[in-house]
mmCIF file of the N, C-alpha and C atoms, coordinates in Angstrom:
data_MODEL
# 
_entry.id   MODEL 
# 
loop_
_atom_site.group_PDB 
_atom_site.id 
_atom_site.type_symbol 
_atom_site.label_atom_id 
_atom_site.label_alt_id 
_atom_site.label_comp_id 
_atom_site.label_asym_id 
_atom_site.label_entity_id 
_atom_site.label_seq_id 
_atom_site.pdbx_PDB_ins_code 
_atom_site.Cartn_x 
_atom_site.Cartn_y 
_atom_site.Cartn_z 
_atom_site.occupancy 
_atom_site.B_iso_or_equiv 
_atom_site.pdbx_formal_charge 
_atom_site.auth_seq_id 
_atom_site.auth_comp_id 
_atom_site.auth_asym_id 
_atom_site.auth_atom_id 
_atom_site.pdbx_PDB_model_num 
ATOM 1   N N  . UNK A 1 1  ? 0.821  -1.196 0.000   1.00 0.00 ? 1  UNK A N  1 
ATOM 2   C CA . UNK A 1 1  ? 0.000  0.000  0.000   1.00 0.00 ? 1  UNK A CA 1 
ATOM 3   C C  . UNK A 1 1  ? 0.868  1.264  0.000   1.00 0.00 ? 1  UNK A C  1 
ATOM 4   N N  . UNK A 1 2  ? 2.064  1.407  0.774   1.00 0.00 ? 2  UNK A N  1 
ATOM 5   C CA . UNK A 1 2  ? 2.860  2.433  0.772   1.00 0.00 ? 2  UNK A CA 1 
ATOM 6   C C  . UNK A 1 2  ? 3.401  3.030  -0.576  1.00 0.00 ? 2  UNK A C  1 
ATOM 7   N N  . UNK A 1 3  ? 3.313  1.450  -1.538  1.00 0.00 ? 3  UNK A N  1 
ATOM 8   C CA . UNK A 1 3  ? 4.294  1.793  -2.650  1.00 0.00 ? 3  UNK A CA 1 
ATOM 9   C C  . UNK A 1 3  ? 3.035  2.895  -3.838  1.00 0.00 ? 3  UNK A C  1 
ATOM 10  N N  . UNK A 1 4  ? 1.789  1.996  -3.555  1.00 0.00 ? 4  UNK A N  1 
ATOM 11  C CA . UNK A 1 4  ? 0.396  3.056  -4.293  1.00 0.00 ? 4  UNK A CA 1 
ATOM 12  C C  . UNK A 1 4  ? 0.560  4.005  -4.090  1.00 0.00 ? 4  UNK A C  1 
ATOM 13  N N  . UNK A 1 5  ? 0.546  4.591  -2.757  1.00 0.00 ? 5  UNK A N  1 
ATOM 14  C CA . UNK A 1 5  ? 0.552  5.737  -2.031  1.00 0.00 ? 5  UNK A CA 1 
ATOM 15  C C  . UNK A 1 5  ? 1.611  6.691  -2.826  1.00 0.00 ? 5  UNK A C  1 
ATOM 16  N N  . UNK A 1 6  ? 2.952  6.308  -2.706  1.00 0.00 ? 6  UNK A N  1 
ATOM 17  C CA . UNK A 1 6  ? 4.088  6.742  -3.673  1.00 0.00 ? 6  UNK A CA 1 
ATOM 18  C C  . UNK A 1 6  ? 3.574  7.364  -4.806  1.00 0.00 ? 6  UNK A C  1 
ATOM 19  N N  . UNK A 1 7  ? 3.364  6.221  -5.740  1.00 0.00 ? 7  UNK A N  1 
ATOM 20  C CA . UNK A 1 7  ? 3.105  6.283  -7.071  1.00 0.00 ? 7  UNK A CA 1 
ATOM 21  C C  . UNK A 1 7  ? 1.609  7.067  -7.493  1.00 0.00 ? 7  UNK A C  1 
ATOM 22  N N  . UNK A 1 8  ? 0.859  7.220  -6.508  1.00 0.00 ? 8  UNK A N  1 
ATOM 23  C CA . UNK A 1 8  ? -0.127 8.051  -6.746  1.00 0.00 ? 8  UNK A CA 1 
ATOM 24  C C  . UNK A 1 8  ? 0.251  9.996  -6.378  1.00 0.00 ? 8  UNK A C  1 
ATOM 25  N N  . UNK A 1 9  ? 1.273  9.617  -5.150  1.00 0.00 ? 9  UNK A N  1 
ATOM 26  C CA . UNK A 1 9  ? 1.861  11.236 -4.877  1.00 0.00 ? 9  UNK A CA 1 
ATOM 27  C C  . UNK A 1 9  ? 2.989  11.680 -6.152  1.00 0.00 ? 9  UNK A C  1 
ATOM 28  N N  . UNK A 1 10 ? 3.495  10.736 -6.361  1.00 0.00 ? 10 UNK A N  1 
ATOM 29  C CA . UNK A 1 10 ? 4.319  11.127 -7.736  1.00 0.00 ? 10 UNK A CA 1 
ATOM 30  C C  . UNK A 1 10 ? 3.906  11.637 -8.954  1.00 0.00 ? 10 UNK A C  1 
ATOM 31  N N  . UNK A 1 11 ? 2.603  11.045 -8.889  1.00 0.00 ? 11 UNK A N  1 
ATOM 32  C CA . UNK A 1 11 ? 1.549  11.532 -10.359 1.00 0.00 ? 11 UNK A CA 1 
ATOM 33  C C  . UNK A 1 11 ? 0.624  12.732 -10.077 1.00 0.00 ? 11 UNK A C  1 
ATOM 34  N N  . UNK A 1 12 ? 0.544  12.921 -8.553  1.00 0.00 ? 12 UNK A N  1 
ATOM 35  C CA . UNK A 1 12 ? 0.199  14.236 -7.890  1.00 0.00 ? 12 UNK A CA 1 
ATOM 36  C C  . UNK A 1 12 ? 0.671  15.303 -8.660  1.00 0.00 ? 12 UNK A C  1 
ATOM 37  N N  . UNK A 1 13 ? 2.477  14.581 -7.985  1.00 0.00 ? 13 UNK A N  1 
ATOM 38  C CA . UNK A 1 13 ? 3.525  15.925 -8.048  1.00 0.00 ? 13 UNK A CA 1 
ATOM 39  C C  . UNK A 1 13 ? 3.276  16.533 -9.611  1.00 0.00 ? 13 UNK A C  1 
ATOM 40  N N  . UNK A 1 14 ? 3.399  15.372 -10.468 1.00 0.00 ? 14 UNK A N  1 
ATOM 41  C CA . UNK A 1 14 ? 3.812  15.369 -12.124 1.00 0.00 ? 14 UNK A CA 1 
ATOM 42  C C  . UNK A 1 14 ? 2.694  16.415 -12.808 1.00 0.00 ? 14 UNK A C  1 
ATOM 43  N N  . UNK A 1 15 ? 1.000  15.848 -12.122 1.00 0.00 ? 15 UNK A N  1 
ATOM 44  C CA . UNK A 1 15 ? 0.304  17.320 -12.380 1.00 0.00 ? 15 UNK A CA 1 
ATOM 45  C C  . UNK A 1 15 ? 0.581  18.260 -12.360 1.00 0.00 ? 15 UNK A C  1 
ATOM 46  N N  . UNK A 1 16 ? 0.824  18.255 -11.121 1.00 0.00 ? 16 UNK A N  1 
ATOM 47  C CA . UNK A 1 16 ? 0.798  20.080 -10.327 1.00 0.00 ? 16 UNK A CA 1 
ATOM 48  C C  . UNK A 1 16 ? 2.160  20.881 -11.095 1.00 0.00 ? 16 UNK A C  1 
ATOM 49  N N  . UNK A 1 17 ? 3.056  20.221 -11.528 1.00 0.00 ? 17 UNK A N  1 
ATOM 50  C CA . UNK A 1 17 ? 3.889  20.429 -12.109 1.00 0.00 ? 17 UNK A CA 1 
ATOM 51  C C  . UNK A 1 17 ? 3.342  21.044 -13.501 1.00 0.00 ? 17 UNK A C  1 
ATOM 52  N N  . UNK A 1 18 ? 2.854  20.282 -14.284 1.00 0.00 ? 18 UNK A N  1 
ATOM 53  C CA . UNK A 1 18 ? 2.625  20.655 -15.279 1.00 0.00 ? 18 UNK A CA 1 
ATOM 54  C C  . UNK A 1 18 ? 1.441  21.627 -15.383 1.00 0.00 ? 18 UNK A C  1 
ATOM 55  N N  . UNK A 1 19 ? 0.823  21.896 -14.388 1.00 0.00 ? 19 UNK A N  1 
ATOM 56  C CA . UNK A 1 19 ? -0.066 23.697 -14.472 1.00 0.00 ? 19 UNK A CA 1 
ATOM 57  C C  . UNK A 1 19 ? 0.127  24.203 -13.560 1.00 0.00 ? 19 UNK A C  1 
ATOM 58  N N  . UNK A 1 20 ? 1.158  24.368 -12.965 1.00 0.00 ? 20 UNK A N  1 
ATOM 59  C CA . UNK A 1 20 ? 1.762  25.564 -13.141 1.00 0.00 ? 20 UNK A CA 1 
ATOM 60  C C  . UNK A 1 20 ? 3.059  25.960 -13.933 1.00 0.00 ? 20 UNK A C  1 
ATOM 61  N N  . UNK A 1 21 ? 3.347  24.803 -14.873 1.00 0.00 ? 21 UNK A N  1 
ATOM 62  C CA . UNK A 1 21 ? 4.382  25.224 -16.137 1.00 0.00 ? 21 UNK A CA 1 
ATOM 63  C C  . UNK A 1 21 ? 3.269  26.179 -17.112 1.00 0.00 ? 21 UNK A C  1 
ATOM 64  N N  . UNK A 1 22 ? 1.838  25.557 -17.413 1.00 0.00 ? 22 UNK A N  1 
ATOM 65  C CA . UNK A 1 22 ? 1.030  26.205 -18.287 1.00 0.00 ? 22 UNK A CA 1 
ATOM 66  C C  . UNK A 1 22 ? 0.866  27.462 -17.661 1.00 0.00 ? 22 UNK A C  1 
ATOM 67  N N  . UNK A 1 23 ? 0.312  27.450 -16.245 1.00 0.00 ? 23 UNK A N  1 
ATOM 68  C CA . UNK A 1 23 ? 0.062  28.734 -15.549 1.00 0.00 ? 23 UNK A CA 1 
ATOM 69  C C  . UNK A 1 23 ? 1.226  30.402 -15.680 1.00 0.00 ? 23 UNK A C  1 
ATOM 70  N N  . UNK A 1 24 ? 2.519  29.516 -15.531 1.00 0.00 ? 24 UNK A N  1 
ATOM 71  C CA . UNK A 1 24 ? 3.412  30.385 -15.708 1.00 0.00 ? 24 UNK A CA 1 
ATOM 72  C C  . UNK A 1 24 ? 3.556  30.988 -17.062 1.00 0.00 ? 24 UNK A C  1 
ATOM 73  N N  . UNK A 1 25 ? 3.611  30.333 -18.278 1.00 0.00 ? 25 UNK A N  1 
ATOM 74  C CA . UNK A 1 25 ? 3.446  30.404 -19.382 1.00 0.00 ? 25 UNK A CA 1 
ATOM 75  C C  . UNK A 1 25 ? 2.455  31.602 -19.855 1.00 0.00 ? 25 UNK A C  1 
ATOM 76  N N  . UNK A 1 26 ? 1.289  31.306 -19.331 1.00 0.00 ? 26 UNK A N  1 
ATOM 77  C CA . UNK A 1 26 ? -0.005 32.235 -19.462 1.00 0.00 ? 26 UNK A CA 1 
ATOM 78  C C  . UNK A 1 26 ? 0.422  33.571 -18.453 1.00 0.00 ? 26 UNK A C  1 
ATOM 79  N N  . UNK A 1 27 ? 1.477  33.476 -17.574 1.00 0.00 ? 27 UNK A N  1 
ATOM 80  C CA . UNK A 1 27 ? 1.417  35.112 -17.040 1.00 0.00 ? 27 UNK A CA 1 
ATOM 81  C C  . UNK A 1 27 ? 2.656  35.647 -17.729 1.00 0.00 ? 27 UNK A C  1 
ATOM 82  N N  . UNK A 1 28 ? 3.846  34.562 -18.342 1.00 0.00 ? 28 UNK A N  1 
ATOM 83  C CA . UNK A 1 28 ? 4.383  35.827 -18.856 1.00 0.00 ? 28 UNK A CA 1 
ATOM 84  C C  . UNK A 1 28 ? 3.602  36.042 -20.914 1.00 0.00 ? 28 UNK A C  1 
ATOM 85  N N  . UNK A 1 29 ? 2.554  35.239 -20.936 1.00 0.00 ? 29 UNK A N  1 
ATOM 86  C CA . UNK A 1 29 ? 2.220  36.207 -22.476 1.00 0.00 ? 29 UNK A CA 1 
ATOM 87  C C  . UNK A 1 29 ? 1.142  37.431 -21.610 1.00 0.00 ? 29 UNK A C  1 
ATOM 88  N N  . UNK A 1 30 ? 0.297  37.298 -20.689 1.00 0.00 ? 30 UNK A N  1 
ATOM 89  C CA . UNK A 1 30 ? 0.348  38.512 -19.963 1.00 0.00 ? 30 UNK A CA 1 
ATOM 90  C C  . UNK A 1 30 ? 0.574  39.347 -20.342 1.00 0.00 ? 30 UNK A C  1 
ATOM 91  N N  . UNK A 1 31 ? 1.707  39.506 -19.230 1.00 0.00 ? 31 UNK A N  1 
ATOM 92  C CA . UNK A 1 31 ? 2.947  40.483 -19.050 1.00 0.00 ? 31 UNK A CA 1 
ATOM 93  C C  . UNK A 1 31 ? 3.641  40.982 -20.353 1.00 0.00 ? 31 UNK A C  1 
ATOM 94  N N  . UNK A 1 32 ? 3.658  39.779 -21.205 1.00 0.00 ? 32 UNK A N  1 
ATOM 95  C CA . UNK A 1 32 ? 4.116  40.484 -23.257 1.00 0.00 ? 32 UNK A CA 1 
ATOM 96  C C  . UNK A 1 32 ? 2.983  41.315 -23.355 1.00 0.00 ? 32 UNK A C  1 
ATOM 97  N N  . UNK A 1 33 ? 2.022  40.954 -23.466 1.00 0.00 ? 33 UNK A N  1 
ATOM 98  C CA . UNK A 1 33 ? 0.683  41.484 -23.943 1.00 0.00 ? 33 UNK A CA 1 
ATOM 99  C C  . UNK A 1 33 ? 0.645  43.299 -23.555 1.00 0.00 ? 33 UNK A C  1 
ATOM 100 N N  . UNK A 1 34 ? 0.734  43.157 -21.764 1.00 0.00 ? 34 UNK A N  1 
ATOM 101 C CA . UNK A 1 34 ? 1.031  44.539 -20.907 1.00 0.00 ? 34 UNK A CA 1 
ATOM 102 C C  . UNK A 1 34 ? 2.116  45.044 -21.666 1.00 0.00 ? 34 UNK A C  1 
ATOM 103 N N  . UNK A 1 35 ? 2.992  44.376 -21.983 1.00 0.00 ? 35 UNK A N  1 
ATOM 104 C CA . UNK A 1 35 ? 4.531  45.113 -22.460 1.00 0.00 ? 35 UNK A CA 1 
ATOM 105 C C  . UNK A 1 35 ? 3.841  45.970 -23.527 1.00 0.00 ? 35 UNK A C  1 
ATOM 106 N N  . UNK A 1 36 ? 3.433  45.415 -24.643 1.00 0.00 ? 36 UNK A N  1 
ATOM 107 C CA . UNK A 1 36 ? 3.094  45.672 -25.621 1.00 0.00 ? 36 UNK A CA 1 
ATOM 108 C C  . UNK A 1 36 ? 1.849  47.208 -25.726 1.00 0.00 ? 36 UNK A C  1 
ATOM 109 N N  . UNK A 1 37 ? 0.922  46.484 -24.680 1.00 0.00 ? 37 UNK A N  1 
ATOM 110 C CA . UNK A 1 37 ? -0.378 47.540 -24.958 1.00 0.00 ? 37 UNK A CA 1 
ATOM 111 C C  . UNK A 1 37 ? 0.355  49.195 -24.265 1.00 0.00 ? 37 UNK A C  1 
ATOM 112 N N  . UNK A 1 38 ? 1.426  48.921 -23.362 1.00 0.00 ? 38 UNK A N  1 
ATOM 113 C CA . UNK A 1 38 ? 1.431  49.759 -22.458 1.00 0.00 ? 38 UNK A CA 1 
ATOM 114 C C  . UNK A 1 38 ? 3.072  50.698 -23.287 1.00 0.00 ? 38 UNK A C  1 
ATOM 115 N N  . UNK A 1 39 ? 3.214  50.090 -24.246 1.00 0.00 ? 39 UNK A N  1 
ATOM 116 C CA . UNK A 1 39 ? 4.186  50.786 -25.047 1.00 0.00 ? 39 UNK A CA 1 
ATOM 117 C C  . UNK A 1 39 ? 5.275  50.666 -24.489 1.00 0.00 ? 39 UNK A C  1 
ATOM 118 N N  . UNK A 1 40 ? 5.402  49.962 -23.584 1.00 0.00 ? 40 UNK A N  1 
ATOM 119 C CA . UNK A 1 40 ? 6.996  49.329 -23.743 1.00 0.00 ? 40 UNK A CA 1 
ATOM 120 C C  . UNK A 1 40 ? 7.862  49.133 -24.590 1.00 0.00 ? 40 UNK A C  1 
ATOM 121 N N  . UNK A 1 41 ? 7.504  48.359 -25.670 1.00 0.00 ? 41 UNK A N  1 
ATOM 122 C CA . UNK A 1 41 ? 7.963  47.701 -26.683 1.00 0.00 ? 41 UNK A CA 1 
ATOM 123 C C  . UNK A 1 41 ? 8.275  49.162 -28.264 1.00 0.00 ? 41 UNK A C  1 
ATOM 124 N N  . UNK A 1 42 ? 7.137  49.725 -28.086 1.00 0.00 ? 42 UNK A N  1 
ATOM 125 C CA . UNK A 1 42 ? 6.707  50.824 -28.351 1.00 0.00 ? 42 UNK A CA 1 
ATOM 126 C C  . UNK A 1 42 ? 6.523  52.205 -27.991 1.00 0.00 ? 42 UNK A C  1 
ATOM 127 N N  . UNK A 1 43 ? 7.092  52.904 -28.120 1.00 0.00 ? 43 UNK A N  1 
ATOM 128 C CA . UNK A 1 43 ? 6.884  54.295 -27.287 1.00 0.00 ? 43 UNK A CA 1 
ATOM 129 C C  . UNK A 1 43 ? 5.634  55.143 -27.182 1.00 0.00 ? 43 UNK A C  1 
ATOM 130 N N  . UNK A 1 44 ? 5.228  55.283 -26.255 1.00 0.00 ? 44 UNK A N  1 
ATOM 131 C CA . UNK A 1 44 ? 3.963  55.459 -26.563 1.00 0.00 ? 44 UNK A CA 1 
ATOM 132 C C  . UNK A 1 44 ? 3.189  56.791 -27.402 1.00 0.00 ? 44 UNK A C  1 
ATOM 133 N N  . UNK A 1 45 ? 4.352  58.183 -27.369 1.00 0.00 ? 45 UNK A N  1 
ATOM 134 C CA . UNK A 1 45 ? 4.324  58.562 -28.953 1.00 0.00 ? 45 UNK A CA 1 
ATOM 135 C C  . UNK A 1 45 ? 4.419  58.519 -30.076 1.00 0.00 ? 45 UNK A C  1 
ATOM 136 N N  . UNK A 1 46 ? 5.259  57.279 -30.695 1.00 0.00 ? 46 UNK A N  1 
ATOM 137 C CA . UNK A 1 46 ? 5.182  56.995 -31.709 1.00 0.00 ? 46 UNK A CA 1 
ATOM 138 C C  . UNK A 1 46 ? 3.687  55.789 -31.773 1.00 0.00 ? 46 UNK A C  1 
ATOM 139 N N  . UNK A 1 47 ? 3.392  55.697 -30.731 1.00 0.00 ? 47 UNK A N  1 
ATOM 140 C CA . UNK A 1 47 ? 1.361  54.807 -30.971 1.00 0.00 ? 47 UNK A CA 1 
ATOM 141 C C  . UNK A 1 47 ? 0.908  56.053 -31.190 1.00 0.00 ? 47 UNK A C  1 
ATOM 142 N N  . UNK A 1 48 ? 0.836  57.288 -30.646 1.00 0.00 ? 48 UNK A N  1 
ATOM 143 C CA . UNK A 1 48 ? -0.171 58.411 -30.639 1.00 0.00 ? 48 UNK A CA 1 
ATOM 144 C C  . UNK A 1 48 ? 0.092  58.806 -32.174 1.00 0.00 ? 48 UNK A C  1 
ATOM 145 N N  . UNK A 1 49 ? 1.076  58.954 -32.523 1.00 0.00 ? 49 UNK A N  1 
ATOM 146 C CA . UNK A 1 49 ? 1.884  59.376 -34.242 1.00 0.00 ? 49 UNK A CA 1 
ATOM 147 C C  . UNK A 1 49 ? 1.068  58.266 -35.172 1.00 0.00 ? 49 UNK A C  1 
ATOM 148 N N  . UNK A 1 50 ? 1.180  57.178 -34.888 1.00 0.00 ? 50 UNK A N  1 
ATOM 149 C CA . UNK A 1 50 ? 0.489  55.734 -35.391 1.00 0.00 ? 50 UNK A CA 1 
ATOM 150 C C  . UNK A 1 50 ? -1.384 56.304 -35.720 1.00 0.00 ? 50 UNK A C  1 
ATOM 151 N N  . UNK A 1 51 ? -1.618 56.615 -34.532 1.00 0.00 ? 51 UNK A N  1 
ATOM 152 C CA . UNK A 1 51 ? -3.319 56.796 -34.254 1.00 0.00 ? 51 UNK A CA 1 
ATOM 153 C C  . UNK A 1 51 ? -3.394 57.860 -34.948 1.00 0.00 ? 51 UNK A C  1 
ATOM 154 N N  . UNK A 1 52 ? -2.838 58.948 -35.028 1.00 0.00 ? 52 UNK A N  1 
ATOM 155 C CA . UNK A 1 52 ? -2.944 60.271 -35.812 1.00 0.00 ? 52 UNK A CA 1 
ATOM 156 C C  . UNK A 1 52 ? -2.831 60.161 -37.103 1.00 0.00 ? 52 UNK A C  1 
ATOM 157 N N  . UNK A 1 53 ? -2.269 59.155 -37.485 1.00 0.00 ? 53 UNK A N  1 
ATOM 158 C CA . UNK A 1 53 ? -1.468 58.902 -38.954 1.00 0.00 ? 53 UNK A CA 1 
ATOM 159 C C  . UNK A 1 53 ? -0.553 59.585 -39.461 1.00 0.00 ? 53 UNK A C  1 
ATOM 160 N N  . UNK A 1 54 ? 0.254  59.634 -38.478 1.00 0.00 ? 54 UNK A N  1 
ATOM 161 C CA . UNK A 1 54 ? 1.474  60.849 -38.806 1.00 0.00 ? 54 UNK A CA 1 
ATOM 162 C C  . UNK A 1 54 ? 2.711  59.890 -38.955 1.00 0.00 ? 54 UNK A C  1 
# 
């Protein structure tokens, strides 16, 4: 029974592992996303120049 016990906490671990690999994944496209909208990536006068069509 100990050894079930094992092999069922191991397949625990192996989940939990793998969402929060997805979880992490999903906060840094986030955080790209923020980069992006918030003009990081971009200055945010040359977006206003963009929107103006200048």
């Amino acid at each position: 029974m100990n050894e079930e016990m094992l092999d069922l906490a191991l397949q625990r671990i192996a989940t939990l592992e793998q969402k929060l690999e997805k979880y992490y994944q999903l906060l840094n496209v986030e955080n790209e996303l923020g980069f992006i909208l918030k003009g990081t990536y971009i200055l945010e006068s040359d977006i206003e120049n963009i929107l103006e069509g200048e």
